[in-house]
PDBQT receptor file of N, H, CA, C and O in Angstrom, charges set to zero:
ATOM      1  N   UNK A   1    -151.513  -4.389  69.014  1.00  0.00    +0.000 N 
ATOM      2  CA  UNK A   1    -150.200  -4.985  69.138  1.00  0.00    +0.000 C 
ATOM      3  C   UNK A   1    -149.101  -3.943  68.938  1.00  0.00    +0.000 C 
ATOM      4  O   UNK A   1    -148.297  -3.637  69.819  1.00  0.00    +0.000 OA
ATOM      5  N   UNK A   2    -149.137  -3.306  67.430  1.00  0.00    +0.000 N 
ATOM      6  H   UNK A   2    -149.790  -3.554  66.715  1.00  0.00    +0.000 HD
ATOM      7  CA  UNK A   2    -148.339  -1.711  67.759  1.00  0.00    +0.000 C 
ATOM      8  C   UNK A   2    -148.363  -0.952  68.886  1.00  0.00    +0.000 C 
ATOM      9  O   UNK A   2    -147.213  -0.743  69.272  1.00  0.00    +0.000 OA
ATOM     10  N   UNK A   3    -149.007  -0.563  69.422  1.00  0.00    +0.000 N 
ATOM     11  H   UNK A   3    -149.941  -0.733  69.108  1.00  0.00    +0.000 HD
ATOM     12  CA  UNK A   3    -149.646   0.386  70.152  1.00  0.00    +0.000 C 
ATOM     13  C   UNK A   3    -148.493  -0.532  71.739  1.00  0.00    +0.000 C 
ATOM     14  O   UNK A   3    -147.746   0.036  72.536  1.00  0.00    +0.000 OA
ATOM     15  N   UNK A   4    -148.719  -1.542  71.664  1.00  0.00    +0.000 N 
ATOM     16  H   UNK A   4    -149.326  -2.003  71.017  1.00  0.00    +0.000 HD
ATOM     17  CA  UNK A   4    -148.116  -2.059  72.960  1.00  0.00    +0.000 C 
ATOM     18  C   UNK A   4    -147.052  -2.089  72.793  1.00  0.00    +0.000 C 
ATOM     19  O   UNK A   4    -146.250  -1.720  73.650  1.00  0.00    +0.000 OA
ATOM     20  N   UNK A   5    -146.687  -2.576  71.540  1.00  0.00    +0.000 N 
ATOM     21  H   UNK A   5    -147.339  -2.876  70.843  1.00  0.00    +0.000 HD
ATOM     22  CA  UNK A   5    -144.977  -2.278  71.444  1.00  0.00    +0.000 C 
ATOM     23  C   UNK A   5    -144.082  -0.851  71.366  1.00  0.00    +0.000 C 
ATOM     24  O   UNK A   5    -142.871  -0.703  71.526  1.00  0.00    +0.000 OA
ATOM     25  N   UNK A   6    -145.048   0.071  71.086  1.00  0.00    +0.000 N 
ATOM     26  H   UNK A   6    -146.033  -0.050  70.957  1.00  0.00    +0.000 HD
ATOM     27  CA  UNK A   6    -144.785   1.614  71.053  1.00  0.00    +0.000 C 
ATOM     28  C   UNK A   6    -144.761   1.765  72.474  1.00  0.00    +0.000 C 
ATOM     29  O   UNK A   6    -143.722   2.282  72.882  1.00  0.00    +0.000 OA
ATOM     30  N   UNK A   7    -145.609   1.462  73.353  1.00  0.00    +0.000 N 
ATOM     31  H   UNK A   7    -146.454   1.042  73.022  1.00  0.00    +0.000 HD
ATOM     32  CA  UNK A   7    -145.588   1.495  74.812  1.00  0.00    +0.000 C 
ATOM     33  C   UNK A   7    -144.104   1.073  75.659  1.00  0.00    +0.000 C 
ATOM     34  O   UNK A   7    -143.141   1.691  76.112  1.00  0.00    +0.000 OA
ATOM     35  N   UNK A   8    -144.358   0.257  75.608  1.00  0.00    +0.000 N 
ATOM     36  H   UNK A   8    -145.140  -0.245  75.240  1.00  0.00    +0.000 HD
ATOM     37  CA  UNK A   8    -142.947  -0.752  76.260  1.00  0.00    +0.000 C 
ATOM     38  C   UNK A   8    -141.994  -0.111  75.832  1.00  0.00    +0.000 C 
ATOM     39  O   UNK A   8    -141.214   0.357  76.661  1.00  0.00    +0.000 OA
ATOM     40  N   UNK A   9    -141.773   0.097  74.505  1.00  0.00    +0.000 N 
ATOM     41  H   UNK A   9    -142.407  -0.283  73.831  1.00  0.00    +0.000 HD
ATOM     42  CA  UNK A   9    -140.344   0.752  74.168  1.00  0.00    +0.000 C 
ATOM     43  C   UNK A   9    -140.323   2.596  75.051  1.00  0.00    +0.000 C 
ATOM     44  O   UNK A   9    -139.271   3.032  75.519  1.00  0.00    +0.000 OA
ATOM     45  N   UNK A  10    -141.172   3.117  75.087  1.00  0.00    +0.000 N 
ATOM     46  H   UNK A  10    -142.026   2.763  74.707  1.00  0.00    +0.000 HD
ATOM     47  CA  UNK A  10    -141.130   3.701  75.532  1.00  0.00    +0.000 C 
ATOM     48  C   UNK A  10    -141.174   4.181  77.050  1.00  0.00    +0.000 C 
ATOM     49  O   UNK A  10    -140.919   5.362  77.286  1.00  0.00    +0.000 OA
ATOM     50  N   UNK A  11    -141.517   3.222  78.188  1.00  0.00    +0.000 N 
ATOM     51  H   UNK A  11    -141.724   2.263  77.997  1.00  0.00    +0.000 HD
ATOM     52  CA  UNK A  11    -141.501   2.310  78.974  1.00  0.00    +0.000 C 
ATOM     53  C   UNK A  11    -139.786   2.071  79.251  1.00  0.00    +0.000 C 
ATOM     54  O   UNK A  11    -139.412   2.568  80.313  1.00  0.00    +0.000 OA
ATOM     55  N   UNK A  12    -138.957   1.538  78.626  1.00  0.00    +0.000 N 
ATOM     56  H   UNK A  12    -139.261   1.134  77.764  1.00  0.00    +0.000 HD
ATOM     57  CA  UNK A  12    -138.016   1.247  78.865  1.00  0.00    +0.000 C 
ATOM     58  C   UNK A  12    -136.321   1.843  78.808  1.00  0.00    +0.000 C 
ATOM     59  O   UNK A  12    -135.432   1.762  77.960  1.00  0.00    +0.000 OA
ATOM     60  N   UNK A  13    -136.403   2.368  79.959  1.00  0.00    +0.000 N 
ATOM     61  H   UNK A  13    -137.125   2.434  80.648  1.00  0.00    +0.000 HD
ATOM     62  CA  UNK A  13    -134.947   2.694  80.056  1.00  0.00    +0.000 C 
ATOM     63  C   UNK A  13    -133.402   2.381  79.886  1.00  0.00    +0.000 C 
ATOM     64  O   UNK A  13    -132.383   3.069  79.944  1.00  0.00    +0.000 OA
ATOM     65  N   UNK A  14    -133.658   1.119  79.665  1.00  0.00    +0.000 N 
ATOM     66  H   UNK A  14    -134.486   0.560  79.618  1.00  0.00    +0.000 HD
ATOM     67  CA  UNK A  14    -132.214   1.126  79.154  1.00  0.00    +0.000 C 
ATOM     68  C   UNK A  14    -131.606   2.028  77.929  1.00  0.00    +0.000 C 
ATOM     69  O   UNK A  14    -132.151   2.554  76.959  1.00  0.00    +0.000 OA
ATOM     70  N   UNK A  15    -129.833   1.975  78.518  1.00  0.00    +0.000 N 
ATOM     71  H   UNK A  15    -129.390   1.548  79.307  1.00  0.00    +0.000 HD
ATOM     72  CA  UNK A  15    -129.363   2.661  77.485  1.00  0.00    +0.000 C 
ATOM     73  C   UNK A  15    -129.346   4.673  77.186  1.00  0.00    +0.000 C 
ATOM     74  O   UNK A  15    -128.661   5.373  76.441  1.00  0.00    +0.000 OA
ATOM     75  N   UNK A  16    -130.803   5.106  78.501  1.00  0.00    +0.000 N 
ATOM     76  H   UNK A  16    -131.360   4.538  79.107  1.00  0.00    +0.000 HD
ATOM     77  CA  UNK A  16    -130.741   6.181  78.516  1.00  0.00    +0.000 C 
ATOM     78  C   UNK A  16    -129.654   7.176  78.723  1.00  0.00    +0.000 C 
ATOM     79  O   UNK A  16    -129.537   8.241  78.116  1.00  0.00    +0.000 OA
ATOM     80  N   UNK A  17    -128.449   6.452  80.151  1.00  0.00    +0.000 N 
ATOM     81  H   UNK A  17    -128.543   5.587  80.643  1.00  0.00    +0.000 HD
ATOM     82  CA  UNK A  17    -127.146   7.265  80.181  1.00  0.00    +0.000 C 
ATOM     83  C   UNK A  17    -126.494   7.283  79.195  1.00  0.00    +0.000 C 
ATOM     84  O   UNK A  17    -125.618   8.146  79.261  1.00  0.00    +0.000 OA
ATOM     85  N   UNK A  18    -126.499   6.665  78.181  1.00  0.00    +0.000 N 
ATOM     86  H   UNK A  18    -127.210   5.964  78.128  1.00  0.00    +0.000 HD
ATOM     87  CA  UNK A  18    -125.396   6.390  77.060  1.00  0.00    +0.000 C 
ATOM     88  C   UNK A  18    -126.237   8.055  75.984  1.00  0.00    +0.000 C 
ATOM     89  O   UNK A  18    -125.643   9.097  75.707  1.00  0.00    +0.000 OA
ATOM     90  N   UNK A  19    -126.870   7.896  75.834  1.00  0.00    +0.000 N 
ATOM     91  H   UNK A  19    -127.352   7.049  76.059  1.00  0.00    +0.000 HD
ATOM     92  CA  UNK A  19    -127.994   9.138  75.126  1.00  0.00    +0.000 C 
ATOM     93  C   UNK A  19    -127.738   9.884  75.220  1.00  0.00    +0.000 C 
ATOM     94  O   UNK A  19    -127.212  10.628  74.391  1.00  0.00    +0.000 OA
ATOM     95  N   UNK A  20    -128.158  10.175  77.030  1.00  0.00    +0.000 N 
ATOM     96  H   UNK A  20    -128.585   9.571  77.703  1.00  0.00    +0.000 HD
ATOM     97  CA  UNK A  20    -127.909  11.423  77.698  1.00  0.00    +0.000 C 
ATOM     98  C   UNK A  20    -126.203  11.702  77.706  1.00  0.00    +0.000 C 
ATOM     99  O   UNK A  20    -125.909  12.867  77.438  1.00  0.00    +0.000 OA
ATOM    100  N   UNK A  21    -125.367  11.031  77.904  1.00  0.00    +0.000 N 
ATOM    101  H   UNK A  21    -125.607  10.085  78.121  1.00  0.00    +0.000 HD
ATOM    102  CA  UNK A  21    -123.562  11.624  77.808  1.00  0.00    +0.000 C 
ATOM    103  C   UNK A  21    -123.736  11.721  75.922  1.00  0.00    +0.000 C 
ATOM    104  O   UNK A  21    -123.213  12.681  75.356  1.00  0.00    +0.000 OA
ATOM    105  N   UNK A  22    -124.234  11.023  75.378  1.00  0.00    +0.000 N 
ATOM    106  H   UNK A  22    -124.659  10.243  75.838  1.00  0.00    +0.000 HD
ATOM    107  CA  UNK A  22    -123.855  11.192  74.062  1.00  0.00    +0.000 C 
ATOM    108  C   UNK A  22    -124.144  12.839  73.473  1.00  0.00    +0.000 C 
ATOM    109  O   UNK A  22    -123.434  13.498  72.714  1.00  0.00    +0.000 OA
ATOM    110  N   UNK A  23    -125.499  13.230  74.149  1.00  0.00    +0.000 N 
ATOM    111  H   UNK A  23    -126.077  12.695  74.766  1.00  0.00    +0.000 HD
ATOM    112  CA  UNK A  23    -125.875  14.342  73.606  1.00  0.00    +0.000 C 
ATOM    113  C   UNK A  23    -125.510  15.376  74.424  1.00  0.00    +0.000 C 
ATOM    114  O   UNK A  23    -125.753  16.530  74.071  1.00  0.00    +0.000 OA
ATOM    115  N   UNK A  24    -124.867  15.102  75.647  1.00  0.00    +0.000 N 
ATOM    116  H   UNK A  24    -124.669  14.165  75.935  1.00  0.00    +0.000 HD
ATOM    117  CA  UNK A  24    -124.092  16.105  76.643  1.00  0.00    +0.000 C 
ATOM    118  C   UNK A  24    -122.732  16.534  75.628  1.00  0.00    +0.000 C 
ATOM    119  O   UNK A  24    -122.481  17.626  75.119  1.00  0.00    +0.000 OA
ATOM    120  N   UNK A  25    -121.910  15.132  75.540  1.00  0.00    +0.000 N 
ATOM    121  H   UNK A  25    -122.114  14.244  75.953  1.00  0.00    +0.000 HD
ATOM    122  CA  UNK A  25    -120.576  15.411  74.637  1.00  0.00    +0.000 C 
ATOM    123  C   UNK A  25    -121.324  16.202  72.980  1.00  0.00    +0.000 C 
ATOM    124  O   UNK A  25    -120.585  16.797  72.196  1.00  0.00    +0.000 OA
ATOM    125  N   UNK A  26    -122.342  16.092  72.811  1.00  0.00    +0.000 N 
ATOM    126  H   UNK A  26    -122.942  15.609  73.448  1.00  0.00    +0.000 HD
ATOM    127  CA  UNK A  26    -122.474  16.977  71.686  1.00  0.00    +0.000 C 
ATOM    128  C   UNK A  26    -122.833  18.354  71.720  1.00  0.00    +0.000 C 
ATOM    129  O   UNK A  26    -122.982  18.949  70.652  1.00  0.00    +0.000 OA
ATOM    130  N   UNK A  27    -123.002  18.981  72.886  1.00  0.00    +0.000 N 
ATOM    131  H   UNK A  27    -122.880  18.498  73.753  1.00  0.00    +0.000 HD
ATOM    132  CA  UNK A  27    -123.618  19.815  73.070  1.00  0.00    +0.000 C 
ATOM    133  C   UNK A  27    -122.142  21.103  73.631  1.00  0.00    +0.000 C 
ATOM    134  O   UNK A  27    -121.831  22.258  73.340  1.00  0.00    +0.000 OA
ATOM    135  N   UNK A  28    -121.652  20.086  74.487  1.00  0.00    +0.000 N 
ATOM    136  H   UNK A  28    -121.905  19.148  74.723  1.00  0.00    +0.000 HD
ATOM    137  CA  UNK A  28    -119.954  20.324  74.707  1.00  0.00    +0.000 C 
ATOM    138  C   UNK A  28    -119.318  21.142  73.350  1.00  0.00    +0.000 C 
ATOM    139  O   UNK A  28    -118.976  22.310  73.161  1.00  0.00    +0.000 OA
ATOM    140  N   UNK A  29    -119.336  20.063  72.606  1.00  0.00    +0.000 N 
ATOM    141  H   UNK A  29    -119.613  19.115  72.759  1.00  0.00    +0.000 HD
ATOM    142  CA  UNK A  29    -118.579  19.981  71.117  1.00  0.00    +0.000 C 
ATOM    143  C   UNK A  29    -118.620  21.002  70.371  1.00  0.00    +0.000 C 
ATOM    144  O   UNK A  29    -117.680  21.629  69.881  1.00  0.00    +0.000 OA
ATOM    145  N   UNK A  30    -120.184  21.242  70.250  1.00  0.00    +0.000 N 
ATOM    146  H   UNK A  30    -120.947  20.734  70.649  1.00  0.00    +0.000 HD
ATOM    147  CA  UNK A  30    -120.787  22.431  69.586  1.00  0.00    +0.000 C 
ATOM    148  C   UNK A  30    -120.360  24.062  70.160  1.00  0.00    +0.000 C 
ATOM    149  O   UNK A  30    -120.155  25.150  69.623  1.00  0.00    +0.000 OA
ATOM    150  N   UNK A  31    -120.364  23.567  71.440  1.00  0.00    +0.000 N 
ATOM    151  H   UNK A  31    -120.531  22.683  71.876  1.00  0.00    +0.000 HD
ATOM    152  CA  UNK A  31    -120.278  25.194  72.156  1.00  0.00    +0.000 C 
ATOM    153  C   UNK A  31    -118.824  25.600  71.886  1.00  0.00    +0.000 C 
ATOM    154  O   UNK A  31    -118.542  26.784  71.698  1.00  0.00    +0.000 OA
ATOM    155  N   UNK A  32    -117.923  24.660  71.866  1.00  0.00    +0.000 N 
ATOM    156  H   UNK A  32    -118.152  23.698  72.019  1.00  0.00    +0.000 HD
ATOM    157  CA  UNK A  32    -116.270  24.718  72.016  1.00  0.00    +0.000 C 
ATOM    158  C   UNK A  32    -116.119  25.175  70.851  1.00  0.00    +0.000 C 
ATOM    159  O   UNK A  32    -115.335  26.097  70.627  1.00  0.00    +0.000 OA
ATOM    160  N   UNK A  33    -116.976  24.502  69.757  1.00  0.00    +0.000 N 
ATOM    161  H   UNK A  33    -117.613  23.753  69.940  1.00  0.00    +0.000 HD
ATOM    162  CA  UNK A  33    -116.941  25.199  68.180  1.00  0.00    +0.000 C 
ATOM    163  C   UNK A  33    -117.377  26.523  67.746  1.00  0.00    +0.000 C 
ATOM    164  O   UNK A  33    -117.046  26.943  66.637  1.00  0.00    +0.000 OA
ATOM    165  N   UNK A  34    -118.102  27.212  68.550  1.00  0.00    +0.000 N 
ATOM    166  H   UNK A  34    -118.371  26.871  69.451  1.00  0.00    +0.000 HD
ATOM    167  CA  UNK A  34    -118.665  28.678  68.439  1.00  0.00    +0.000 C 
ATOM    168  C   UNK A  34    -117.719  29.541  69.063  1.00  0.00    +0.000 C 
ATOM    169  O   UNK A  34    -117.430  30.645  68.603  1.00  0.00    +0.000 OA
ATOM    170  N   UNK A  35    -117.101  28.927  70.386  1.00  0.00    +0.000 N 
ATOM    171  H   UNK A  35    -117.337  28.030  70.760  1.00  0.00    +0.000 HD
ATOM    172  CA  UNK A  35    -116.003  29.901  71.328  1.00  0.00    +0.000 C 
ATOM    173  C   UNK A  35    -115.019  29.870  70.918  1.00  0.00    +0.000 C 
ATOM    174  O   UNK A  35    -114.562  30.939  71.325  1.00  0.00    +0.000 OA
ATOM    175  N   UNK A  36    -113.993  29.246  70.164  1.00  0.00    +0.000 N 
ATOM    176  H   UNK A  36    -114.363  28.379  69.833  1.00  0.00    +0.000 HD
ATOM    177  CA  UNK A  36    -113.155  28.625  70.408  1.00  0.00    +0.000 C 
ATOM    178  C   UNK A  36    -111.962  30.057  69.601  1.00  0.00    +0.000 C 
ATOM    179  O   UNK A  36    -110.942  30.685  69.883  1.00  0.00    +0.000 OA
ATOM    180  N   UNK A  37    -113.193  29.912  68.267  1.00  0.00    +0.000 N 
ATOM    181  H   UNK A  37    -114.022  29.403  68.037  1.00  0.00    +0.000 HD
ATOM    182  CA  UNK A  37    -113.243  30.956  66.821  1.00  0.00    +0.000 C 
ATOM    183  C   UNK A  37    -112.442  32.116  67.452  1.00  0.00    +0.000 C 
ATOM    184  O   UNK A  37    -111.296  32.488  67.199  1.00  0.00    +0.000 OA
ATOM    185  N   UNK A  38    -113.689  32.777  68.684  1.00  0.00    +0.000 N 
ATOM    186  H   UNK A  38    -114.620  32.475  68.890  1.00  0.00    +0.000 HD
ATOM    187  CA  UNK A  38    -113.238  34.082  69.198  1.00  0.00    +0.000 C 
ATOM    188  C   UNK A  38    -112.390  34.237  70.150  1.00  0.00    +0.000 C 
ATOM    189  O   UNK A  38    -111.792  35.270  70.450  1.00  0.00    +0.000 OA
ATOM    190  N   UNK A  39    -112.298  32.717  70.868  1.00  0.00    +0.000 N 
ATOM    191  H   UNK A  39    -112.783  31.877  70.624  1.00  0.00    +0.000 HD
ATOM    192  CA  UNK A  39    -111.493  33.346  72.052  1.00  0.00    +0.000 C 
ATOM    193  C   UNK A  39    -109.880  32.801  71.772  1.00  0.00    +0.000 C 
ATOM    194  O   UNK A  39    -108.931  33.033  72.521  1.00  0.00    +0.000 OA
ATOM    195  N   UNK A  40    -109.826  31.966  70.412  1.00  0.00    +0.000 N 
ATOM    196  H   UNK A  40    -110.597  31.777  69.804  1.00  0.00    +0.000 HD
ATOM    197  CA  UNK A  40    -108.317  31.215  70.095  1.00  0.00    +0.000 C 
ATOM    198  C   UNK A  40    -107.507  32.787  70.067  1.00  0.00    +0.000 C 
ATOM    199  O   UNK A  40    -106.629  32.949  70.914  1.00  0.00    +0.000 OA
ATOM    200  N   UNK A  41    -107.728  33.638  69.346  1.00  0.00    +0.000 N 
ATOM    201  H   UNK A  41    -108.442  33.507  68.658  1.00  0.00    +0.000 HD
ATOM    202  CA  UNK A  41    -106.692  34.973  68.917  1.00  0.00    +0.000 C 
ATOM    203  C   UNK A  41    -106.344  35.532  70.093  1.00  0.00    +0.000 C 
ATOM    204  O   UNK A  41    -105.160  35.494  70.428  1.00  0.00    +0.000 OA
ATOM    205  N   UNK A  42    -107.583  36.319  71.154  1.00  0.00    +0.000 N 
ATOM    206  H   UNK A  42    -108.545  36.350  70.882  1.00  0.00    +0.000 HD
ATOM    207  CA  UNK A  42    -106.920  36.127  72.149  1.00  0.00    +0.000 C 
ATOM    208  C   UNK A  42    -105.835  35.579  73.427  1.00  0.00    +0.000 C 
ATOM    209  O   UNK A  42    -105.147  36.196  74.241  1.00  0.00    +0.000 OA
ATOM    210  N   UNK A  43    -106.102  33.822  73.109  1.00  0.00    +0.000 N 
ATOM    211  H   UNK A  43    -106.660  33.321  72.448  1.00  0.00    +0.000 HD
ATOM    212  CA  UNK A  43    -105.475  33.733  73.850  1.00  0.00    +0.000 C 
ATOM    213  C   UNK A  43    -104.133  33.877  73.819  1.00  0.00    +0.000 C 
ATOM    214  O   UNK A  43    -103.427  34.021  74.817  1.00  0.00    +0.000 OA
ATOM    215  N   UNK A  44    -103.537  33.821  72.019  1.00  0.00    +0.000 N 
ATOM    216  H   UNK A  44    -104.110  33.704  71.208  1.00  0.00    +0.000 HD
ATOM    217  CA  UNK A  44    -102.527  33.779  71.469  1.00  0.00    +0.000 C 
ATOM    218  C   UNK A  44    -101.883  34.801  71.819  1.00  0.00    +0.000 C 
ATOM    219  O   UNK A  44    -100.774  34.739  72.350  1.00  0.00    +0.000 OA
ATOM    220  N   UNK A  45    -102.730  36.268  71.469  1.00  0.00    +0.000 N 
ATOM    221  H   UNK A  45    -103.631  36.319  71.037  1.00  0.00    +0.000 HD
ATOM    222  CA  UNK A  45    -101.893  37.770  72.011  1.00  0.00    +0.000 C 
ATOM    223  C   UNK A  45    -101.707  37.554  73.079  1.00  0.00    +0.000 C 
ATOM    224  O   UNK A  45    -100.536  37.895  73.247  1.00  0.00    +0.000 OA
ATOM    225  N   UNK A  46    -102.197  37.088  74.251  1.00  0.00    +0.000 N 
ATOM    226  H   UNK A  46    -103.148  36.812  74.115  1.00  0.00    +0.000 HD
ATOM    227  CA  UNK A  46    -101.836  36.914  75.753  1.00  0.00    +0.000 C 
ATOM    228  C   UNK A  46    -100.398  36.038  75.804  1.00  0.00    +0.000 C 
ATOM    229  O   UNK A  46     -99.525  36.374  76.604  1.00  0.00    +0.000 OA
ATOM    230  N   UNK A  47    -100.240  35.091  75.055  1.00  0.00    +0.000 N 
ATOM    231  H   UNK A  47    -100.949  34.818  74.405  1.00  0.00    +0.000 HD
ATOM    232  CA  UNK A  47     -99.225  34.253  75.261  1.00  0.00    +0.000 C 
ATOM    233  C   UNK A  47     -97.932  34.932  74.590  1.00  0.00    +0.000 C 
ATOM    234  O   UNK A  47     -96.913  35.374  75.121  1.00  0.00    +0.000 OA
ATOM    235  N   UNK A  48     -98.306  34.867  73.298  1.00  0.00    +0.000 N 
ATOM    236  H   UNK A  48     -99.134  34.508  72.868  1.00  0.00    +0.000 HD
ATOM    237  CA  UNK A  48     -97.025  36.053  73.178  1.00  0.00    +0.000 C 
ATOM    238  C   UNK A  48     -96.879  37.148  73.638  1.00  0.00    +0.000 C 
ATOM    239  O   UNK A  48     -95.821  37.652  73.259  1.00  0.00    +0.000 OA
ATOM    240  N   UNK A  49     -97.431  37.738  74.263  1.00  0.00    +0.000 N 
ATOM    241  H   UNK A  49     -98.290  37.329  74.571  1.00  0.00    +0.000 HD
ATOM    242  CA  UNK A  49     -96.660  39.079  75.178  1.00  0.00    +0.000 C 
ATOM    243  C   UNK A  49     -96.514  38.651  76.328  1.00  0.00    +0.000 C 
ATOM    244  O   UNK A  49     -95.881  39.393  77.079  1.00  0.00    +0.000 OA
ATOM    245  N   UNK A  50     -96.819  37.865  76.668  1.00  0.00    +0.000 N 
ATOM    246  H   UNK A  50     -97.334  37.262  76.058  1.00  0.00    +0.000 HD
ATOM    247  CA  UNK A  50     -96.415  36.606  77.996  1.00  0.00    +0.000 C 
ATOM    248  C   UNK A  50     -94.991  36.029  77.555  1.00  0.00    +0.000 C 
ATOM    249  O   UNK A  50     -94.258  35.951  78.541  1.00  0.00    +0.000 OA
ATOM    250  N   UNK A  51     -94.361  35.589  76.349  1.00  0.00    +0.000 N 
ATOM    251  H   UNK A  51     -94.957  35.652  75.548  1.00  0.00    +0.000 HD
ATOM    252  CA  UNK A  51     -93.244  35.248  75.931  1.00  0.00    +0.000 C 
ATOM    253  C   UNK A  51     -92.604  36.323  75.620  1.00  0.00    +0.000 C 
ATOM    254  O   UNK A  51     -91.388  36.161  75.516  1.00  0.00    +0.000 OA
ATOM    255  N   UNK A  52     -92.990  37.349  75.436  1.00  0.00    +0.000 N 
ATOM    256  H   UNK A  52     -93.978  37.480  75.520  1.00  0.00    +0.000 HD
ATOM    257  CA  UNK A  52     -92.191  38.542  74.661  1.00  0.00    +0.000 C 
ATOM    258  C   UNK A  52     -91.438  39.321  76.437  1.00  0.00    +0.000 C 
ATOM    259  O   UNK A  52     -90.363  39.885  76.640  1.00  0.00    +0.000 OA
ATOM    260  N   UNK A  53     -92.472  39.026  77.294  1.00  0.00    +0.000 N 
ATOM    261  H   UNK A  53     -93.345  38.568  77.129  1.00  0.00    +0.000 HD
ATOM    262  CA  UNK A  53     -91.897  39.725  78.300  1.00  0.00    +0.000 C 
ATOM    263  C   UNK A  53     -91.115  38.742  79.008  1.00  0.00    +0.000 C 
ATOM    264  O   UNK A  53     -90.017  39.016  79.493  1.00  0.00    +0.000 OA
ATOM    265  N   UNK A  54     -91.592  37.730  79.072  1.00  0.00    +0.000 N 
ATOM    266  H   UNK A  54     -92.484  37.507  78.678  1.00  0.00    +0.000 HD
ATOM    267  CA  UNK A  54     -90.263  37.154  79.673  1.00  0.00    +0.000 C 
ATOM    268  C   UNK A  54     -88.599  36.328  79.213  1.00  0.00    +0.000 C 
ATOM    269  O   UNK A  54     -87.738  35.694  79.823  1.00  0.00    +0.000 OA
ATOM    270  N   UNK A  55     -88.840  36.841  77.665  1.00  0.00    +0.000 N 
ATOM    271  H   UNK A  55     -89.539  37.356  77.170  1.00  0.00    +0.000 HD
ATOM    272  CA  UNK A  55     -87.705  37.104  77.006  1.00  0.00    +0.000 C 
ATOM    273  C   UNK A  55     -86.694  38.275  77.391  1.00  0.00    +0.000 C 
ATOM    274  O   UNK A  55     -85.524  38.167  77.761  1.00  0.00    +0.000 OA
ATOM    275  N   UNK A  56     -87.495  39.472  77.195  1.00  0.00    +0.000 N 
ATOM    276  H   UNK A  56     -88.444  39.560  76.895  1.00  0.00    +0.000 HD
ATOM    277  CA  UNK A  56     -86.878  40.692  77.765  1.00  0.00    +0.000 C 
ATOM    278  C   UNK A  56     -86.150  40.667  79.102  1.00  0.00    +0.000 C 
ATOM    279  O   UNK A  56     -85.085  41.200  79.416  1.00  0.00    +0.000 OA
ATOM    280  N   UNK A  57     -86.996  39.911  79.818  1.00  0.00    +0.000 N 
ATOM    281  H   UNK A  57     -87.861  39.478  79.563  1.00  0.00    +0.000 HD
ATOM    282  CA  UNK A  57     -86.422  39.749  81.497  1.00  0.00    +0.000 C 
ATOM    283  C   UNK A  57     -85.100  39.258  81.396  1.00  0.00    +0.000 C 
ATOM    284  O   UNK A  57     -84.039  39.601  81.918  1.00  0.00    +0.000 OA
ATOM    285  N   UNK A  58     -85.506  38.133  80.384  1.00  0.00    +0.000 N 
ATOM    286  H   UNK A  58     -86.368  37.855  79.959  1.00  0.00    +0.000 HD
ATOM    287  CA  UNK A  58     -84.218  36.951  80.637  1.00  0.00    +0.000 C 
ATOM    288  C   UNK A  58     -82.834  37.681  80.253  1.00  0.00    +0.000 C 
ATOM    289  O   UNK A  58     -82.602  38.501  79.364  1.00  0.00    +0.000 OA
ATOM    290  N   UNK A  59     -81.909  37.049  81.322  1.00  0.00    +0.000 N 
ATOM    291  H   UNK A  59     -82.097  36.384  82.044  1.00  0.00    +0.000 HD
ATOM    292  CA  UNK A  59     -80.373  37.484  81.010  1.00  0.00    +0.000 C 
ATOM    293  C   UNK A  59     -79.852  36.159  81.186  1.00  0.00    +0.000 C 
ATOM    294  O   UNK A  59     -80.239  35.362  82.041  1.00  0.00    +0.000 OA
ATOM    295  N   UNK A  60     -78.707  35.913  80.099  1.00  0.00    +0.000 N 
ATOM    296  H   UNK A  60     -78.393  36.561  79.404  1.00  0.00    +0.000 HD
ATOM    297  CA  UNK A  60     -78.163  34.509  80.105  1.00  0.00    +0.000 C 
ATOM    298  C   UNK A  60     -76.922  34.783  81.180  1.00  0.00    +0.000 C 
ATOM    299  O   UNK A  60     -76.109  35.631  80.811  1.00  0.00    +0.000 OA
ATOM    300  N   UNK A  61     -76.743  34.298  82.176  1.00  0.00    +0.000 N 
ATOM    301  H   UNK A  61     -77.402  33.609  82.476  1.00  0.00    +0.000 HD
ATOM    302  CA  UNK A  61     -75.009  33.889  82.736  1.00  0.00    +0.000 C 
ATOM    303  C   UNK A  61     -74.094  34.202  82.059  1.00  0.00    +0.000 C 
ATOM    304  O   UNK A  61     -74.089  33.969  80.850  1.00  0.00    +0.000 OA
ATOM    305  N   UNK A  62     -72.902  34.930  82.815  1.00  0.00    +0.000 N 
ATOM    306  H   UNK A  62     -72.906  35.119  83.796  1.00  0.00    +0.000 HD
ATOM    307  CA  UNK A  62     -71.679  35.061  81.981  1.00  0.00    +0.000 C 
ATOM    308  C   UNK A  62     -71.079  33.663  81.718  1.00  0.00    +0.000 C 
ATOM    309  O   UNK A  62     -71.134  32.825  82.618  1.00  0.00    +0.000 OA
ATOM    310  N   UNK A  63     -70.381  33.304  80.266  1.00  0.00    +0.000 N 
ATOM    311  H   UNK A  63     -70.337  33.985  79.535  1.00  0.00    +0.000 HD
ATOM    312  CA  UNK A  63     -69.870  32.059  80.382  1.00  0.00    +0.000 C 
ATOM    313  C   UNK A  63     -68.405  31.703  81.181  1.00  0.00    +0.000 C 
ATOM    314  O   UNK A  63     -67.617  32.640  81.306  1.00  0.00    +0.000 OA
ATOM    315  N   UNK A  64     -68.075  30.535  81.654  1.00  0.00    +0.000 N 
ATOM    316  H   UNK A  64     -68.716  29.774  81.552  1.00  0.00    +0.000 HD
ATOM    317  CA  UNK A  64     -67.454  29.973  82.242  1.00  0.00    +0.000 C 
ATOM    318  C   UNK A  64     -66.256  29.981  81.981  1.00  0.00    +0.000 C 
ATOM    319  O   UNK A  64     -66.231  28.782  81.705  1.00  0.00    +0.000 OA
ATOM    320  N   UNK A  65     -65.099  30.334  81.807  1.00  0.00    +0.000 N 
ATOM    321  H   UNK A  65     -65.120  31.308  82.032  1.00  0.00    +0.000 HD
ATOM    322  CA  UNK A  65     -63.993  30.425  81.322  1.00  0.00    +0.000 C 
ATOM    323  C   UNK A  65     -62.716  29.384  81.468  1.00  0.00    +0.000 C 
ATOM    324  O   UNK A  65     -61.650  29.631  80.903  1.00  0.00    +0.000 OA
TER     325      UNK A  65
């Protein structure tokens, strides 16, 4: 009687997509948590010298008199 109910359950698919995205989004999660460490500083120096230069560029309008 175990043995058949160990069967069937195993036998039965429902519910497998929910599993499979569950352990996709965990697997996601995890990787974003190992990269994230090394590549956050970078992206930051990129952005500020991305802001730093186009500060420099910028010239405000003479004002309006």
């Amino acid at each position: 009687m175990v043995s058949q109910m160990f069967r069937r359950f195993l036998a039965d698919e429902r519910g497998q997509d929910l599993i499979e995205y569950g352990l996709l989004a965990g697997i996601i999660g995890i990787a974003g948590a190992l990269i994230l460490p090394s590549v956050g500083p970078l992206m930051d120096n990129a952005f500020r010298n991305w802001g730093t230069q186009i500060y420099s560029i910028w010239e405000p309008s003479a004002p309006v008199p």
